[in-house]
C-alpha positions in Angstrom: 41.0 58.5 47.5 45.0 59.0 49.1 47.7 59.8 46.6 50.9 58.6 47.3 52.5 61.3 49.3 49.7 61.0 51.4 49.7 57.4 52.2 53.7 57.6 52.4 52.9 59.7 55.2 50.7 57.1 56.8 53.7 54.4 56.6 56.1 57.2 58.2 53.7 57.5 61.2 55.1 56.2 63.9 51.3 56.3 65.5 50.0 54.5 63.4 49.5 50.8 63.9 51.6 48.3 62.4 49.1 46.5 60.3 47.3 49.9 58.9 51.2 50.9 57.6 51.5 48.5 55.8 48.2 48.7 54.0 49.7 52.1 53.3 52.4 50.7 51.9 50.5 48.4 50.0 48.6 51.0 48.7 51.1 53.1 47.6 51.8 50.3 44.7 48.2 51.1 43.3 49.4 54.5 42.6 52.7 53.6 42.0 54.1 49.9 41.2 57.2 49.6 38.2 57.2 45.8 38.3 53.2 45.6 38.4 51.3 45.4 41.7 52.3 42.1 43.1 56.1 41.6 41.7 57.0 45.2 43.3 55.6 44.1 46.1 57.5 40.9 46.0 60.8 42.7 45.1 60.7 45.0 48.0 59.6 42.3 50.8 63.1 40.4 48.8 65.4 43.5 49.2 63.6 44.4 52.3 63.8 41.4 54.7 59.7 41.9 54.8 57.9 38.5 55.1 55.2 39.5 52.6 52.2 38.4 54.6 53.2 39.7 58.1 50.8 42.0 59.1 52.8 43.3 61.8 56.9 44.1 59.8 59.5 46.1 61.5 59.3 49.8 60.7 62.3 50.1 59.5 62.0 48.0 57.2 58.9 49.2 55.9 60.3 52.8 56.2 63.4 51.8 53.7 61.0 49.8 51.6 59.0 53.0 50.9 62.3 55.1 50.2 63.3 52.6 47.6 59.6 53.3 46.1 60.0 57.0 46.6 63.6 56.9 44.3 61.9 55.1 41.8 58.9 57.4 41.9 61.5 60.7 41.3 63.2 59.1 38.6 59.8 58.1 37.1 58.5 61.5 37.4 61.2 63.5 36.0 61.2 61.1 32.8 57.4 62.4 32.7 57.7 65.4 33.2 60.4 65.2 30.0 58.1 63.7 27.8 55.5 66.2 28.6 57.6 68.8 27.4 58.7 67.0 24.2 55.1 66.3 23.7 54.2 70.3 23.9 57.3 71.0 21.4 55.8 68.8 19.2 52.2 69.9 19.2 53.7 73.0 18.9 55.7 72.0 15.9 52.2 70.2 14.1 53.0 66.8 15.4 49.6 66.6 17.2 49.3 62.4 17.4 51.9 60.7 19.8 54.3 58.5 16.9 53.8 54.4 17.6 57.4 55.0 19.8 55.4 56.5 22.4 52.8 53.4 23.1 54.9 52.2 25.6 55.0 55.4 27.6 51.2 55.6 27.1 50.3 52.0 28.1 52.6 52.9 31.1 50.6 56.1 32.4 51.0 57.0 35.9 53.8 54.5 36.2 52.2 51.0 36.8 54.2 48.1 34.5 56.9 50.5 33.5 58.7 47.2 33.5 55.6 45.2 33.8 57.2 40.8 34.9 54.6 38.6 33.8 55.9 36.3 37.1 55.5 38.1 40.2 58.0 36.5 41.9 60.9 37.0 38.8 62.1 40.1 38.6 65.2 42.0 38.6 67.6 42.6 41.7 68.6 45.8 41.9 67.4 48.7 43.3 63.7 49.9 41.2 65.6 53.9 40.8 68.5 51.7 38.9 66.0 49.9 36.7 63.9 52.4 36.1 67.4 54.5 34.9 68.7 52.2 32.6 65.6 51.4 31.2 64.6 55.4 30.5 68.5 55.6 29.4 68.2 53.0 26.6 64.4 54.5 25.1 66.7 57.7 24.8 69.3 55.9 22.5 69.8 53.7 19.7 68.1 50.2 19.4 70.3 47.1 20.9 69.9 43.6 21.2 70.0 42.7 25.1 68.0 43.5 27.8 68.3 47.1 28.5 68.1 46.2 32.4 70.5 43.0 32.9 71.9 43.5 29.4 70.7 39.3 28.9 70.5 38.0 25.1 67.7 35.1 26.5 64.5 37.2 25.4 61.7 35.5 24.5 58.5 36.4 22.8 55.4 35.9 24.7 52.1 35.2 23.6 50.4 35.4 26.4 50.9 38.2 28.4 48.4 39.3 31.0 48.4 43.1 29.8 48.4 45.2 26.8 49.8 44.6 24.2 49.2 41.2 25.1 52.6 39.7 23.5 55.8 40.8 23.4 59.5 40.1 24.5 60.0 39.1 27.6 63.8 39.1 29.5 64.1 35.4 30.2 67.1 36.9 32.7 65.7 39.9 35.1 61.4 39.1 33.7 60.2 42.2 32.5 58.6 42.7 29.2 61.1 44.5 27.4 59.5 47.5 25.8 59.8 47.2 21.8 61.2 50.3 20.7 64.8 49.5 22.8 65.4 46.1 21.0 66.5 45.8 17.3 64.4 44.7 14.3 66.8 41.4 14.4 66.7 41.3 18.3 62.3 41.5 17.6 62.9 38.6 15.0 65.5 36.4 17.2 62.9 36.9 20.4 60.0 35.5 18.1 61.9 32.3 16.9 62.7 31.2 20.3 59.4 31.7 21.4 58.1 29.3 18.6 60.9 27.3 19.7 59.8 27.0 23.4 56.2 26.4 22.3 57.5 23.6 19.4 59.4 22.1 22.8 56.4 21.8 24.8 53.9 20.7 22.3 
C-alpha cells in the first residue's frame, strides 16, 4: 500500500495521466483527510476551482490542492510528534495511561477527523494548515466558549454523529465537531440545551 509521500509524488508526475493523478490525490485523503474523507475533499475542490467529479482537472490545480494538504499534514505532524514526547515524559514520570484529555488525539490517530464535519459539504473556509493551528493552539490553552476555529457561539450538541464518540458539539458556523476538552463545562452545558432545543423544534 502507497503512503502519502509516495502517492504525492504520483500527483506531481507530470507523466502520469490526468485521471490516475487524481486518484493519487484522492488517495492521499485515506492517509491523510482533517475534515474526514469526503468534506476535505470537498473543501479543496471549493478552494481549488476542481469540479469534484472531473476525471481529467488542471494540474495546477491539483498540484496547489496537494500543497494545501501537505501544510496541513506538517502542521499535523509536528503536533504529533509533541505529544509523543509528552507521552514518553510522562511514562517516564509513572503516568502510564493517556488522561481522558487525550481521547481526542487518540480517536484522531494518523490525522483522519482531526476536525471531523458531520456534512461533507459544511466546513470551514480557510486554509486546512490555519485550522489545523488554531485548533492545536486552543487544546494547548485554557477552556473557552466559542468555536476554537471560527470563534462562533452557535454550537450544538449532536446525537447522532457518524463516528466516535458518537455525540458531541458540533460548530453550527464552520461544521466540525468541536473537540470537548477546548469548550467550557458551561459552553458543554449551553451546546446540550440547544440541541434538545432543535430536537423539541422538530418534533
Amino acid at each position: 500500500m502507497a503512503g502519502f509521500r509516495s502517492l504525492a509524488r504520483q500527483v506531481r508526475d507530470p507523466r502520469g495521466d490526468l485521471a490516475l493523478r487524481r486518484y493519487s490525490l484522492r488517495k492521499c485523503l485515506e492517509r491523510f483527510a482533517p475534515y474526514g474523507h469526503r468534506a476535505t475533499w470537498d473543501h479543496l475542490c471549493a478552494r481549488h476551482g476542481i469540479e469534484p467529479e472531473d476525471r481529467a482537472p488542471d494540474p495546477v490545480r491539483l498540484i496547489r490542492a496537494l500543497e494545501e494538504l501537505e501544510e496541513a499534514r506538517a502542521v499535523w505532524l509536528a503536533y504529533e510528534a509533541g505529544f509523543a514526547e509528552r507521552r514518553r515524559r510522562e511514562k517516564h514520570d509513572g503516568l502510564r495511561r493517556p488522561g481522558t484529555f487525550d481521547d481526542w488525539h487518540r480517536r484522531t490517530w494518523g490525522g483522519n477527523g482531526i476536525a471531523h464535519c458531520e456534512d461533507p459539504t459544511v466546513h470551514p473556509g480557510a486554509p486546512l494548515a490555519e485550522v489545523l493551528g488554531r485548533l492545536i493552539a486552543a487544546l494547548s490553552t485554557k477552556p473557552g466558549t466559542t468555536c476554537p476555529v471560527c470563534t462562533g457561539a452557535a454550537i450544538l450538541w449532536r446525537q447522532d454523529l457518524e463516528r466516535e464518540p458518537w455525540a458531541g458539539p458540533v460548530c453550527t458556523g464552520c461544521g466540525i465537531v468541536v473537540p470537548r476538552p477546548v469548550l467550557t463545562t458551561k459552553a458543554l452545558t449551553e451546546a446540550k440545551r440547544a440541541g434538545t432545543r432543535a430536537l423539541a423544534s422538530a418534533a
